[in-house]
C-alpha positions in Angstrom: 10.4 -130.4 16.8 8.2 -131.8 14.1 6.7 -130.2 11.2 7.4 -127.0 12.6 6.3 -123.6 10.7 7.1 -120.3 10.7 4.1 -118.6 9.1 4.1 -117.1 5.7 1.9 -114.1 5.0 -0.9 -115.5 2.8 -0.8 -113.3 -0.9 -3.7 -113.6 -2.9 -3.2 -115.5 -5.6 -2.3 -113.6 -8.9 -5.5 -113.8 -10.9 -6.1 -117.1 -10.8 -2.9 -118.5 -10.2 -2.3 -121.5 -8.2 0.9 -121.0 -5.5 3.5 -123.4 -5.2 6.2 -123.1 -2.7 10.1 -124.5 -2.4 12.3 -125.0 -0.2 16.0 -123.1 0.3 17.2 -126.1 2.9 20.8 -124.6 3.6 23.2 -127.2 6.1 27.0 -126.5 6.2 26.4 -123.7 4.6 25.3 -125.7 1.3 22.0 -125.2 -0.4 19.9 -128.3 -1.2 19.1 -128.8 -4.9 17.2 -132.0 -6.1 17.3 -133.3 -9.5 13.7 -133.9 -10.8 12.9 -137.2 -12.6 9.5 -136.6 -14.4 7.8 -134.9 -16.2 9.8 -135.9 -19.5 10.1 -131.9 -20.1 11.8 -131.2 -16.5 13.6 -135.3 -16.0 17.3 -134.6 -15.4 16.9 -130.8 -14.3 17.2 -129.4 -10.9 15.2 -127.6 -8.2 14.6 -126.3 -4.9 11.9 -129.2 -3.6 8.7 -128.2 -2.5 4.9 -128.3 -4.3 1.7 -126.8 -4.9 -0.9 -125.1 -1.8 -3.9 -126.8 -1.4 -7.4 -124.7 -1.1 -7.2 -123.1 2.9 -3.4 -124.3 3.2 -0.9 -122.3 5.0 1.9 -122.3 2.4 4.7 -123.0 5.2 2.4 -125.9 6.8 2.2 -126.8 2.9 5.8 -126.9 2.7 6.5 -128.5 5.4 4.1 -131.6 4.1 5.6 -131.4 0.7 9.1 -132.1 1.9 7.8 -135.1 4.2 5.9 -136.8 1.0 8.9 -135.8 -1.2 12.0 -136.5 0.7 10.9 -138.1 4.3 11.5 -135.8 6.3 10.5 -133.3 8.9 11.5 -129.5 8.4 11.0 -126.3 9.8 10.7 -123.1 8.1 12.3 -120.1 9.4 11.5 -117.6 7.3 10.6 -116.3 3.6 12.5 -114.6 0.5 11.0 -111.6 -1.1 10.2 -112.4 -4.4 7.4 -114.1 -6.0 8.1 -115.8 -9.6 5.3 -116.3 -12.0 5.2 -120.2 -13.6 3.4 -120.1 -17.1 0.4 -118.3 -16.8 -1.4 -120.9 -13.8 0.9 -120.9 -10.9 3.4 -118.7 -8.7 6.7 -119.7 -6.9 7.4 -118.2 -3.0 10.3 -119.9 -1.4 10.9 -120.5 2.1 14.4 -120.7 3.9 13.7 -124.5 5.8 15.9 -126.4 8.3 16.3 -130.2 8.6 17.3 -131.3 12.1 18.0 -135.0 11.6 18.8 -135.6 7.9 18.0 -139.1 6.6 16.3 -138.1 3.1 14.5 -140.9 1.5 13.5 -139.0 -2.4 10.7 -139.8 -3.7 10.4 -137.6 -6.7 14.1 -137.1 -7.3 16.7 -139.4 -8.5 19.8 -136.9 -7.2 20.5 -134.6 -4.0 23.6 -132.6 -3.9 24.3 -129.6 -1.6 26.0 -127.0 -3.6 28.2 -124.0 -2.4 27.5 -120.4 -3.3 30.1 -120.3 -6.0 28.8 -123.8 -7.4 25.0 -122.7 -7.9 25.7 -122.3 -11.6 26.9 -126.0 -11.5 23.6 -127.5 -12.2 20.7 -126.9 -15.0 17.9 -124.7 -12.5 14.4 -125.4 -13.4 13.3 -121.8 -14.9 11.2 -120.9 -11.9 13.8 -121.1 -9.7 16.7 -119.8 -11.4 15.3 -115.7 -9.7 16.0 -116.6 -6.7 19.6 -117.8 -6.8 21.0 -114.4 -6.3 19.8 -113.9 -3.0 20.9 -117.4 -1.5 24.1 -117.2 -3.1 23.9 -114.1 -0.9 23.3 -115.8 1.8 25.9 -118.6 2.0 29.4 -118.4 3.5 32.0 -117.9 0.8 34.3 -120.5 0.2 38.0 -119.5 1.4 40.1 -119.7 -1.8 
């Protein structure tokens, strides 16, 4: 299956804010995060991948193009997390749980992947944005046997 999507309910945009959408890729019960190399203010800083809706995008057909022009390759989203996180005053975050059948990432944007474990979320500096929805995908990972 290619570029697969499970549809997202469309929310009007807050005011005029712009949405952007990540991605909560989870394999072997590890959560993607991706370390961003530009702008200078978020270089060296980690996030869930993903980008901005176009005008009359779906947001998981948007996702789903973001992660092929960011990382090469072709996922599916299964389903949505509850919360919407404000950025500044111009844009909103919605992430998407995704799945990646055949994993050969090519980053484009990012000079680091690593998959993280629940109890090593905290392990890396979040991007702001994303740091709200950490709870409920540590939630959502296996725990670790000790």
């Amino acid at each position: 299956m290619v570029g697969a999507v499970a549809h997202a309910p469309i929310l009007a945009p807050v005011g005029e804010r712009r949405l952007v959408v990540g991605a909560a890729v989870v394999r072997g019960g590890r959560l993607l995060a991706c370390r961003r190399t530009r702008p200078p203010e978020a270089a060296g800083r980690w996030e869930l991948p993903g980008g901005k809706v176009e005008p009359d995008e779906d947001p998981a057909a948007a996702l789903v193009r973001e992660l092929a022009e960011e990382l090469g390759v072709d996922a599916v989203v299964t389903g949505w997390l509850d919360a919407t996180v404000p950025i500044r005053e111009t844009h909103e975050l919605r992430v998407a749980t995704v799945t990646v059948e055949h994993w050969t990432p090519r980053p484009a944007e990012h000079d680091r992947l690593r998959w993280l474990a629940a109890d090593e979320l905290d392990d890396v500096d979040w991007l702001e944005p994303d740091r709200p929805f950490l709870a409920e995908l540590r939630d959502r990972l296996p725990v670790r046997p000790s």
